[in-house]
KOLZA-106145 format. One line per 4 residues: number of its first residue (from 0); their letters; for each residue x, z, y of C-alpha. Coordinates in steps of 0.1 Angstrom, whole numbers, always signed. Each point is the difference from the previous one (the first is absolute). Layout:
BEGIN
NUM) a) X/Z/Y | ...
//
This chain:
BEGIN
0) xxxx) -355/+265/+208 | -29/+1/-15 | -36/+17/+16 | -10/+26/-21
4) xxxx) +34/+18/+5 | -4/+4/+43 | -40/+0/+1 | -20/+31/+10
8) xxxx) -13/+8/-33 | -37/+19/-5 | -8/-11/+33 | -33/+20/+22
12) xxxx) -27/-23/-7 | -37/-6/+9 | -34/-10/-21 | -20/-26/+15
16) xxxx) -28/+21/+2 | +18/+26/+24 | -4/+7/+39 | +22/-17/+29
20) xxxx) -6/+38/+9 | +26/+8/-30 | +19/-32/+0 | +7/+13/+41
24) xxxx) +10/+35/-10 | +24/-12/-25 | +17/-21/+20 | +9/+25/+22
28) xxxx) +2/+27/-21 | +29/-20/-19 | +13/-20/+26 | -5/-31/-11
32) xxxx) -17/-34/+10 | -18/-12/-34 | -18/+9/-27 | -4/-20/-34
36) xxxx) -36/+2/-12 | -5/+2/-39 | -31/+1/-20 | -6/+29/-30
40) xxxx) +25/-21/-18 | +22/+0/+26 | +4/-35/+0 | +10/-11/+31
44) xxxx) -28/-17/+24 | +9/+5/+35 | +21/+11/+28 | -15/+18/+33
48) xxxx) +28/+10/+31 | -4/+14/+29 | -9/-36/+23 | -29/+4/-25
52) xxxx) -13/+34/+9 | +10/-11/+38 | -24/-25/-3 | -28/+18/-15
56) xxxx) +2/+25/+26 | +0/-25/+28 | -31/-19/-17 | -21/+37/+1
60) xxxx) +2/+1/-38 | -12/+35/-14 | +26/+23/-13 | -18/-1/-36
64) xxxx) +4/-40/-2 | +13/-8/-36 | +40/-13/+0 | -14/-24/-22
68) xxxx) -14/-16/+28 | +26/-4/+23 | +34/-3/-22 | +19/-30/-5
72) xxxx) -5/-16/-34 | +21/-32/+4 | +34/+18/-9 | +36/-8/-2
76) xxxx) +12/+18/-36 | +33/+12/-19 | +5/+1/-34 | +25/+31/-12
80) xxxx) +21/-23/-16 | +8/-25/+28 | +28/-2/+20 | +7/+11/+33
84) xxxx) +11/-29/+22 | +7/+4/+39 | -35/-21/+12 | -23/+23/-6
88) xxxx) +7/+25/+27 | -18/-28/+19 | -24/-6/-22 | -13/+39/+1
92) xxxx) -36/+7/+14 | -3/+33/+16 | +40/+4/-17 | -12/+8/-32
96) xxxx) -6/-21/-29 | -27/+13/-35 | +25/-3/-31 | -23/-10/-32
100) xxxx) +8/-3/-37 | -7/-32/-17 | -36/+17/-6 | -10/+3/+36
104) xxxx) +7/+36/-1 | +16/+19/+34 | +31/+17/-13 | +14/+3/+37
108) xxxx) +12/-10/+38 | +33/-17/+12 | +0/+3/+36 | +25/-13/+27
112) xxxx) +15/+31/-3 | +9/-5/-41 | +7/-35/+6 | +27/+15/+24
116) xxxx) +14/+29/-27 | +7/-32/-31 | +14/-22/+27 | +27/+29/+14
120) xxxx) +3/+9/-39 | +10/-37/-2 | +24/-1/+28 | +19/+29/-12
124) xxxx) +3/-9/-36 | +10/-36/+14 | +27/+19/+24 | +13/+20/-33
128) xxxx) +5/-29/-15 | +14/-18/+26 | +26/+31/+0 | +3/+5/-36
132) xxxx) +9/-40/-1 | +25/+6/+35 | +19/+27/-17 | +1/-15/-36
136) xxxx) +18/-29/+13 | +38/-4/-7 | +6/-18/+35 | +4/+24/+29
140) xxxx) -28/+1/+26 | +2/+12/+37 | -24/-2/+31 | +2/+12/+30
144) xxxx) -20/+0/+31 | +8/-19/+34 | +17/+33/+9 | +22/+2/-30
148) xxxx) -18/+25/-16 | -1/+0/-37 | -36/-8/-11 | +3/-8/-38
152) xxxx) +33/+6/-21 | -2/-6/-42 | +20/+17/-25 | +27/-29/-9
156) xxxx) +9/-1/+43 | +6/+41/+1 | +25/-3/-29 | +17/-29/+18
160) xxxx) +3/+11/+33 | +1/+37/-9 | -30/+14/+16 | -30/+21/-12
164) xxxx) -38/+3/+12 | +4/+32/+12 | +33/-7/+23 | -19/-30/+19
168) xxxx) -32/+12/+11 | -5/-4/+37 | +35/-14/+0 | +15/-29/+14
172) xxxx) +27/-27/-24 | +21/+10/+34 | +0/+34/-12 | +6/-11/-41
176) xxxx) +25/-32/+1 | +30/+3/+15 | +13/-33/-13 | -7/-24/+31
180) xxxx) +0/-31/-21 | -31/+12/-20 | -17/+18/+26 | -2/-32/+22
184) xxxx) -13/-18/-27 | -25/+23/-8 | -13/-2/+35 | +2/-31/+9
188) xxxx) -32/-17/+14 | +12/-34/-15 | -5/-12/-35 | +33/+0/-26
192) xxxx) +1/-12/-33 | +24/+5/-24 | +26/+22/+15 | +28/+15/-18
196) xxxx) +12/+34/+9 | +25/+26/-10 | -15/+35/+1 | +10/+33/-18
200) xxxx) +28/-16/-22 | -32/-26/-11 | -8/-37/+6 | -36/-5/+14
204) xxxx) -18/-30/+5 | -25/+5/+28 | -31/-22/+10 | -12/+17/+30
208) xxxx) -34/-6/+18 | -22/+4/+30 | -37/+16/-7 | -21/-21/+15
212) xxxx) -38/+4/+6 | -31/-25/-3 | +2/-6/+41 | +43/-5/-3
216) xxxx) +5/+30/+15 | +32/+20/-18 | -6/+34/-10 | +30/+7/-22
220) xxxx) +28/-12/-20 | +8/-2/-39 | +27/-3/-21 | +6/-6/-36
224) xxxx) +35/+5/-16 | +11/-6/-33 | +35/+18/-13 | +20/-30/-11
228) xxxx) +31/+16/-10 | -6/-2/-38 | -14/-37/+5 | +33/-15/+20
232) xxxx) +18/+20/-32 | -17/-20/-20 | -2/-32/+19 | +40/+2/+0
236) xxxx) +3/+7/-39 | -27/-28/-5 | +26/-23/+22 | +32/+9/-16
240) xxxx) -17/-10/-38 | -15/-29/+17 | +36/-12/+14 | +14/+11/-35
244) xxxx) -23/-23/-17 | +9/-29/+21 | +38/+2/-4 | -9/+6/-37
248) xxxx) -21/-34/+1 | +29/-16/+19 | +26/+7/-30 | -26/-18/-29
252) xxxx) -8/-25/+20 | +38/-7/+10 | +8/+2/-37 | +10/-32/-17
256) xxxx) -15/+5/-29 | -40/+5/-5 | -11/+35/-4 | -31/+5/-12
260) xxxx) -23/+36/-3 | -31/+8/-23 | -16/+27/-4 | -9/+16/-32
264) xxxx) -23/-25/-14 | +19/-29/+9 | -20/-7/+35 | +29/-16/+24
268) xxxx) +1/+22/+34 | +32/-16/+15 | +24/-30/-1 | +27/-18/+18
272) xxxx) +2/-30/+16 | +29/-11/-25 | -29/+9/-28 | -23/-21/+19
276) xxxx) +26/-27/+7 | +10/-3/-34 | -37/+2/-16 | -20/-20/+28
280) xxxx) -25/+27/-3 | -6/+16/+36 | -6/+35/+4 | -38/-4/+15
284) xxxx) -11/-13/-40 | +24/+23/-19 | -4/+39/+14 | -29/+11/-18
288) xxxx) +5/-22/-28 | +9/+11/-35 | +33/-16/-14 | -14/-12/-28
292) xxxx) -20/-24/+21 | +33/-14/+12 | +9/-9/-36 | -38/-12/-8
296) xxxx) +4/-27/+27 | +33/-9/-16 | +19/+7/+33 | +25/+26/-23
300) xxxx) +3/+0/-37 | -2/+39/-9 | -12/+32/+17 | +32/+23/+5
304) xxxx) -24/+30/+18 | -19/-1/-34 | +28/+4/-21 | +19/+29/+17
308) xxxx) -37/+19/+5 | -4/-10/-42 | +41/+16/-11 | +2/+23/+35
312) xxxx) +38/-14/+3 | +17/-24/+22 | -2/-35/-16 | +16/-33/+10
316) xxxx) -13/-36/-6 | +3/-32/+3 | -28/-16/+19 | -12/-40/+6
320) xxxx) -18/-5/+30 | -23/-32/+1 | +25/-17/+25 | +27/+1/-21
324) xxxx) +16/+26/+10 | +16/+32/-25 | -2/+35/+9 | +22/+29/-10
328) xxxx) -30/+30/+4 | +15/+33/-5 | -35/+27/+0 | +8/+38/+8
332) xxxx) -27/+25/-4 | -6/+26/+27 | -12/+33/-20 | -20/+24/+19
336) xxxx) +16/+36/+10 | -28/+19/-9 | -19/-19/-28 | +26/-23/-16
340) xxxx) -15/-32/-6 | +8/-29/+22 | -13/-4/+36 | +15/-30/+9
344) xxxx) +22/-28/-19 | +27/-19/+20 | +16/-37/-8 | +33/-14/+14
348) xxxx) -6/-39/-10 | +39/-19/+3 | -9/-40/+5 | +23/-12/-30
352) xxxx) +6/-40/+12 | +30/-7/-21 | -9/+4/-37 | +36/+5/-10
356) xxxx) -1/+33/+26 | -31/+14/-17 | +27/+23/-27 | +18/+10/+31
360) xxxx) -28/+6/+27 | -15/+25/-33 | +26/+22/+0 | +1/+2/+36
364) xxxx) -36/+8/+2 | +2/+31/-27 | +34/+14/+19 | -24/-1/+36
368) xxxx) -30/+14/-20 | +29/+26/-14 | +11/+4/+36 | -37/+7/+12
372) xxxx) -3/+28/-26 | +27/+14/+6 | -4/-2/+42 | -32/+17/-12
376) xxxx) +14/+27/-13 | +23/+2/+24 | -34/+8/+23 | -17/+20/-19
380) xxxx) +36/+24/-1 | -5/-3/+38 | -35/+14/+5 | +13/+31/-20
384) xxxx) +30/+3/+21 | +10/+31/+17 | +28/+16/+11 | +19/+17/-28
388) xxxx) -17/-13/-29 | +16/-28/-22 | -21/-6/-30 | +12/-27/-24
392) xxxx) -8/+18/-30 | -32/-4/-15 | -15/+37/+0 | +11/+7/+37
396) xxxx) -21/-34/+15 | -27/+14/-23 | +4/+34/+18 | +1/-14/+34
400) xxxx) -31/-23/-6 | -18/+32/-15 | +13/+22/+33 | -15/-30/+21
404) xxxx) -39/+1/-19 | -1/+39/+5 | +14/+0/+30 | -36/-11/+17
408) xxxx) -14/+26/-19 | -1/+27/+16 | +9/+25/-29 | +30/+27/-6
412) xxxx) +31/-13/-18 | +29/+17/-22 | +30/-19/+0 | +26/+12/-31
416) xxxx) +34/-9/-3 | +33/+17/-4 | +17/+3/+37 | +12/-29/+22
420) xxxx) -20/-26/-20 | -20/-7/+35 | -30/+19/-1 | +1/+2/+38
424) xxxx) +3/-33/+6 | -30/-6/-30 | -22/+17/+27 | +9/-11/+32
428) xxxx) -12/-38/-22 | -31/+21/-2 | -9/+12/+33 | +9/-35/+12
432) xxxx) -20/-19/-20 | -31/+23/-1 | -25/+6/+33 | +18/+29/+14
436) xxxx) +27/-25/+6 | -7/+4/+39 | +6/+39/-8 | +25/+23/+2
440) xxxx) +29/+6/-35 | +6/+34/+0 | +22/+9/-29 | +21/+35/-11
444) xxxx) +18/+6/-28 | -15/+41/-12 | +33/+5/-18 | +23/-5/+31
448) xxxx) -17/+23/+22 | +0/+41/-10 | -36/+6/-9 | -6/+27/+27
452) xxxx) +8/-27/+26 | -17/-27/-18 | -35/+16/+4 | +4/-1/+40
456) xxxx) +13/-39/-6 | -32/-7/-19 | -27/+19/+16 | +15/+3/+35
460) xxxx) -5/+37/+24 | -15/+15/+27 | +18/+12/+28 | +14/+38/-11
464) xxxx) -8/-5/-35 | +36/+15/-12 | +37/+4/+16 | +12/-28/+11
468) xxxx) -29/-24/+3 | -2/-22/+33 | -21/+13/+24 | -23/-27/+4
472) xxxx) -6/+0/-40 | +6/-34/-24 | -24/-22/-16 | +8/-5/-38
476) xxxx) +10/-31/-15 | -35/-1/-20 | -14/-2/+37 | +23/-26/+8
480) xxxx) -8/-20/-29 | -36/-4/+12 | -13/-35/-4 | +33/-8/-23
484) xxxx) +19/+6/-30 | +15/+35/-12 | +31/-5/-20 | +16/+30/-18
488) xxxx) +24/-7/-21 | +15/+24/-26 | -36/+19/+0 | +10/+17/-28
492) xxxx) +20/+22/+19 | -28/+21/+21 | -9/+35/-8 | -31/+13/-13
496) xxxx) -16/+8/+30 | +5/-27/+19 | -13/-23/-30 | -29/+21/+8
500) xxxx) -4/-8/+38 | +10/-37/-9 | -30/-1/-23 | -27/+14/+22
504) xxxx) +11/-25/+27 | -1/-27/-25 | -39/+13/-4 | -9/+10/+29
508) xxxx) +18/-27/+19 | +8/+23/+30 | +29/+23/+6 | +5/+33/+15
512) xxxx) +37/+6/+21 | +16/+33/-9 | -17/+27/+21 | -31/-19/+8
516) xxxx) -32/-1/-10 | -10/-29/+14 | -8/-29/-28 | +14/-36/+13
520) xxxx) -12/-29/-16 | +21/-23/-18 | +5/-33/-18 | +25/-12/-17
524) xxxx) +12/-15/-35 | +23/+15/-24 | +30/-16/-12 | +19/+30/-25
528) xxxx) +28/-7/-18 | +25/+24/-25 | +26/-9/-24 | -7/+28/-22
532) xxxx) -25/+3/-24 | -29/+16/+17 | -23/+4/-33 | +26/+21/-15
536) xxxx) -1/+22/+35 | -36/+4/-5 | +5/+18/-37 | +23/+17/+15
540) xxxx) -23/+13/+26 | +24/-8/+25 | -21/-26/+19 | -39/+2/+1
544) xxxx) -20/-21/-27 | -27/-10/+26 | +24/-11/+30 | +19/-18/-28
548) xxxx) -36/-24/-10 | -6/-4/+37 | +34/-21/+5 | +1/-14/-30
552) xxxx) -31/-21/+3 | +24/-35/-3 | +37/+9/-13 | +25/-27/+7
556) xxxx) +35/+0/-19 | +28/-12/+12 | +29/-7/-27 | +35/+8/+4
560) xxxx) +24/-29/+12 | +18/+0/-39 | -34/-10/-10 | -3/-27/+21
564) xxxx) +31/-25/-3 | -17/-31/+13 | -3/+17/+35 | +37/+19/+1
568) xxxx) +18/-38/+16 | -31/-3/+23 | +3/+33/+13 | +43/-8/+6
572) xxxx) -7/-31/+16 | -28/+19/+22 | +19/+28/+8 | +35/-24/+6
576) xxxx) -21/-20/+22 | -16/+33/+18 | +38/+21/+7 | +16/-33/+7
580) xxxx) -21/-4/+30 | -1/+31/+10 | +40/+7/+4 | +2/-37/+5
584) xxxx) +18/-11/-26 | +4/-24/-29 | +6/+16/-32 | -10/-16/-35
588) xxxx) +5/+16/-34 | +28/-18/-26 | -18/-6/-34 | +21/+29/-19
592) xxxx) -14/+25/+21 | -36/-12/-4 | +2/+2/-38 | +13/+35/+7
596) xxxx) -31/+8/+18 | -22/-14/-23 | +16/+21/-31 | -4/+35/+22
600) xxxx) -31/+18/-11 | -5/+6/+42 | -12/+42/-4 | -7/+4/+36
604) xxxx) -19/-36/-4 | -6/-22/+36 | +10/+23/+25 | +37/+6/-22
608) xxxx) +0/-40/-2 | -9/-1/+38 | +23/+28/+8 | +32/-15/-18
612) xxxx) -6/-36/+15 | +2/+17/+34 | +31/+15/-7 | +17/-30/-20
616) xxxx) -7/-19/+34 | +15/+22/+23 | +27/+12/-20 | +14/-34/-18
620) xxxx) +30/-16/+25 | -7/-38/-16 | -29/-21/+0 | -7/+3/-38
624) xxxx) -10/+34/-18 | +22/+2/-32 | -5/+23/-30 | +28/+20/+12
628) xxxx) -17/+9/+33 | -36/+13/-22 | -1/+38/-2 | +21/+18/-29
632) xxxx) -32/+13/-18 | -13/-33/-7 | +37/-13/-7 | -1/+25/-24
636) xxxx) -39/-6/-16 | -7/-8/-37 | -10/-37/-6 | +30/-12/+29
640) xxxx) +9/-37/-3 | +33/-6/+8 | +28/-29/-16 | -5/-31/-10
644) xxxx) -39/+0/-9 | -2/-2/+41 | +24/-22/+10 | -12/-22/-22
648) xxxx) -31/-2/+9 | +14/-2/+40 | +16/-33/-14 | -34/-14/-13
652) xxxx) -18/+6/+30 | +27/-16/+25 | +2/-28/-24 | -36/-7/+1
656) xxxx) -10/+7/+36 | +35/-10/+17 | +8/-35/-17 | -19/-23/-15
660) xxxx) -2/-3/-41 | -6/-24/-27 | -36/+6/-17 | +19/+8/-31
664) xxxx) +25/+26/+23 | -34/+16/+15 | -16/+5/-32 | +32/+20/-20
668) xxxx) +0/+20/+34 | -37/+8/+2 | -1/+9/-32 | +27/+22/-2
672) xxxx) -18/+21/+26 | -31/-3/-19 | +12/+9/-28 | +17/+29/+14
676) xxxx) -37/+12/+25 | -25/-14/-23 | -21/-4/+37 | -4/-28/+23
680) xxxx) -4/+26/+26 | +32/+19/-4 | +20/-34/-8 | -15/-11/+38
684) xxxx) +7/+36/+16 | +33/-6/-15 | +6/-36/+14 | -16/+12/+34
688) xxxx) -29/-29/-9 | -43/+3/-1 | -10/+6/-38 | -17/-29/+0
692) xxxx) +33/-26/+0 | +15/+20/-26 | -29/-9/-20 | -5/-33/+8
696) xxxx) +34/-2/-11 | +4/+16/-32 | -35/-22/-13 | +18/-34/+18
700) xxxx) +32/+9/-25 | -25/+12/-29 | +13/+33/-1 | -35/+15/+5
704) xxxx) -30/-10/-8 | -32/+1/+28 | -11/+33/-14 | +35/+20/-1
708) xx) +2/+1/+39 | +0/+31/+8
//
């Protein structure tokens, strides 16, 4: 606060050389109880009240007597660009006080009266403040007088307990709460800390307490709550990794063999106690350290972490500790999801004691590495999951992967395909995976439903809006796809006009219900989906080129089951497992009938595959589906394998996985079903086996090389 904004500027003023006559009249004239007195250059040299002109007039002094003889010359001065500070008002002489320049010229007069205006200018700003901080706060405030009156309420405490400034003034918490829990806290005379409260389908933590003044007396009460409900969801989640990072702790540290975990560079971030035990390094001079420092100090022989960061493969080697000791170290790089390069690399080191066990221990080391990968893949295949979708095929897991990127983009999607490939269940993966997941699936399918009730289905009605409509009128399923995902499949199917009303809702992002004309807001995402060729519709001018770009912004094609033959025995096994415990049965499929299946061309695609399982399980007496009970039209099929191509192959897979064989009696077998799939991965679908021990194998009896597996 400084002066020269709350002083009297151009103050009435007096030369030395005028009357106590005039100094008199001004004083009343003007109300006031001093004058400053000034020479021609009004430069300030005195001060003359009214005790002086009291005096004058007591002492007999003539009227005429000069000012300059009775004013006050020994004066108290301001400068304009001091600050105001609260001591002064008792430093005032006659309550006013000359203001100078740093010249000695007057350029005005605080008086009591100013010094009053800055500090209620002060107050208030400071109590804006004060308020702007009280309502800014994310904690809820509340105080209340002895009474229970409400004296002070913030923002954050009307939105959790439900209450407004308007509602409360002059009003009593008896009259607002009506929970009794929180309204006896609230008034309670008696300090509480930390209390935890459920209020309004919330969790509050309260601290409530009494206002007390400088003397102890208690005015009030005040209480600060803090919505919690978020933070206990967290707090929980936080547990549950914690608790999942100790059992995961537990099962390397029960391991038996060291395991060892680097990061990128080499830097170790974890080991064992086996790695420790069989090193002698502990883990309080190795985490942080680089590998290579290991081998420097000659406590290992050779960096494995460098080497698999250097080829980006697994690699196994032998390893000499300095105590003697050999290790089998098998490295596996971790790749990064989104960048590719390694994150981490992890080691499994086997303690090799026996020298004449080192050939064996080898080759059990690469089948567990094997087994890793392939338990890897087993868990990737698990995170893409979902019910309905088998992908073994190479194109589908790339579609689903794609569907799961886009799907947290929040963008329309065309899904293509010819009917009952599973464009439905494509987006249903969508909605669950994106963050409308907590939202509503609302799908229709615009060819099954005449177009002049489709419109009603879509955009909903008003009550009386046409014969027949309910009399309380219907929301459409647009509306009832707010804050989720709108799935219409076979889009290619609406009519002009209402491509034209899907459109402007698409734009507008409201919708209007047949006879209204009322707008309602809306959300959604749209998931479209046609087996025809929609482009071709366009030229046609049979669907609108604009609507046509707006769904189209990421097309997704699904192929049809004949063009995907690595997922047709994943998809019987699914679907065998599925019906079987539905009717609750145990049905399997005899080998003839699967290479029937897998030579039918499947038209009607996964929901005629789905379909005919169904029916083979409820209709077949046995417990084995033969390729007499498999519907005529596939019976009848080009490319049918029947005779003595199958049961011969029958006979090669009981005699490998029902008795044992001689390595030279497993190699003429595996090779005649090699020779007759060229694929590892049909030969194992065939054998019932994981592609990866029909290659290991086929390379152990040299019929393949490393390279060939495929």
């Amino acid at each position: 606060m400084w002066v020269r904004d709350y002083m009297t500027p151009n103050p009435i003023v007096l030369y030395k050389e005028e009357t106590m006559s005039r100094a008199a009249s001004l004083m009343v004239e003007y109300r006031i109880d001093g004058l400053p007195v000034v020479d021609r250059a009004h430069k300030l040299i005195g001060l003359i009240t009214k005790s002086h002109v009291f005096r004058a007039t007591k002492n007999r002094l003539p009227e005429e007597t000069p000012v300059e003889q009775l004013m006050q010359t020994r004066l108290v001065t301001l400068y304009g660009d001091q600050q105001i500070y609260e001591g002064w008002d008792e430093e005032l002489d006659a309550g006013r006080l000359p203001v100078i320049d740093r010249t000695g010229t007057l350029i005005g007069i605080l008086t009591r009266t100013d010094i009053l205006r800055a500090f209620e200018h002060q107050t208030r700003r400071t109590i804006s403040q004060l308020d702007a901080i009280l309502q800014s706060t994310y904690h809820g405030i509340v105080a209340v007088d002895l009474s229970g009156r409400v004296l002070s309420i913030n923002q954050a405490a009307e939105r959790l307990l439900g209450f407004r400034q308007k509602d409360i003034v002059r009003k009593s918490l008896t009259e607002l709460v009506s929970d009794q829990t929180l309204l006896s806290l609230l008034l309670s005379l008696e300090k509480k800390e930390m209390m935890r409260l459920d209020y309004g389908g919330r969790r509050l933590l309260i601290n409530h307490t009494p206002i007390v003044t400088d003397e102890g007396r208690k005015i009030g009460m005040a209480s600060v709550m803090q919505d919690i409900t978020e933070l206990e969801g967290i707090s929980a989640e936080l547990t549950a990794v914690q608790k999942l990072n100790q059992e995961l702790d537990t099962i390397i540290e029960s391991s038996h063999d060291g395991i060892v975990v680097t990061d990128h560079r080499g830097v170790i971030r974890h080991f064992n106690q086996a790695f420790s035990r069989m090193t002698g390094v502990s883990a309080e001079d190795a985490i942080g350290m680089n590998e290579e420092e290991l081998e420097r100090r000659g406590i290992i022989s050779q960096t494995v972490s460098s080497m698999v960061i250097e080829q980006r493969r697994r690699v196994s080697v032998i390893q000499n500790l300095m105590n003697g000791s050999v290790l089998l170290t098998t490295g596996t790089p971790i790749f990064d999801d989104q960048s590719g390069e390694i994150s981490q690399v992890v080691m499994n080191c086997r303690d090799l004691s026996q020298l004449n066990q080192v050939q064996a221990e080898l080759a059990e080391a690469k089948q567990l590495s094997e087994r890793y990968h392939s338990e890897l893949e087993v868990l990737r295949a698990q995170q893409m999951e979902i019910e309905g979708i088998v992908a073994e095929s190479e194109e589908m897991r790339n579609i689903i992967q794609m569907c799961i990127r886009i799907a947290q983009v929040d963008t329309s999607i065309l899904i293509l395909g010819e009917s009952g490939v599973g464009k439905g269940v494509l987006a249903k993966l969508i909605h669950q995976r994106s963050t409308r997941e907590r939202g509503p699936f609302i799908s229709i399918n615009c060819g099954a439903i005449p177009g002049n009730l489709l419109e009603s289905e879509l955009f909903g009605y008003v009550p009386g809006a046409f014969t027949g409509a309910q009399q309380k009128g219907k929301p459409g399923l647009i509306e009832l796809a707010d804050s989720g995902t709108l799935f219409l499949d076979e889009i290619g199917d609406l009519s002009l006009d209402l491509q034209v009303k899907l459109l402007t809702v698409l734009q507008e992002k409201s919708v209007i219900r047949i006879g209204d004309v009322k707008e309602r807001t809306v959300d959604f995402r749209l998931v479209a989906a046609t087996n025809v060729n929609l482009l071709e519709k366009v030229r046609a001018g049979l669907f609108r080129e604009d609507l046509y770009y707006r769904i189209n912004v990421v097309p997704i094609e699904i192929p049809p089951l004949r063009r995907r033959p690595d997922d047709l025995f994943p998809m019987i096994h699914y679907f065998l497992s599925k019906f079987n415990e539905k009717h609750r049965l145990d049905k399997r499929m005899s080998y003839e009938a699967l290479e029937v299946m897998q030579a039918y061309t499947w038209p009607g695609n996964v929901r005629e595959l789905e379909n005919i399982i169904e029916r083979l399980i409820v209709t077949t007496i046995g417990p084995i589906i033969e390729v007499k009970h498999l519907p005529k039209v596939m019976l009848d099929a080009p490319g049918h394998v029947s005779g003595a191509g199958a049961s011969e192959t029958q006979v090669i897979k009981e005699e490998i996985i029902q008795r044992p064989a001689t390595r030279d009696e497993e190699r003429e077998e595996l090779l005649c079903l090699y020779e007759q799939y060229r694929s590892t991965r049909k030969v194992a679908q065939v054998l019932g086996v994981h592609q990866s021990t029909i290659a290991r194998r086929l390379k152990k009896h040299g019929i393949i090389q490393k390279s060939d597996a495929h």
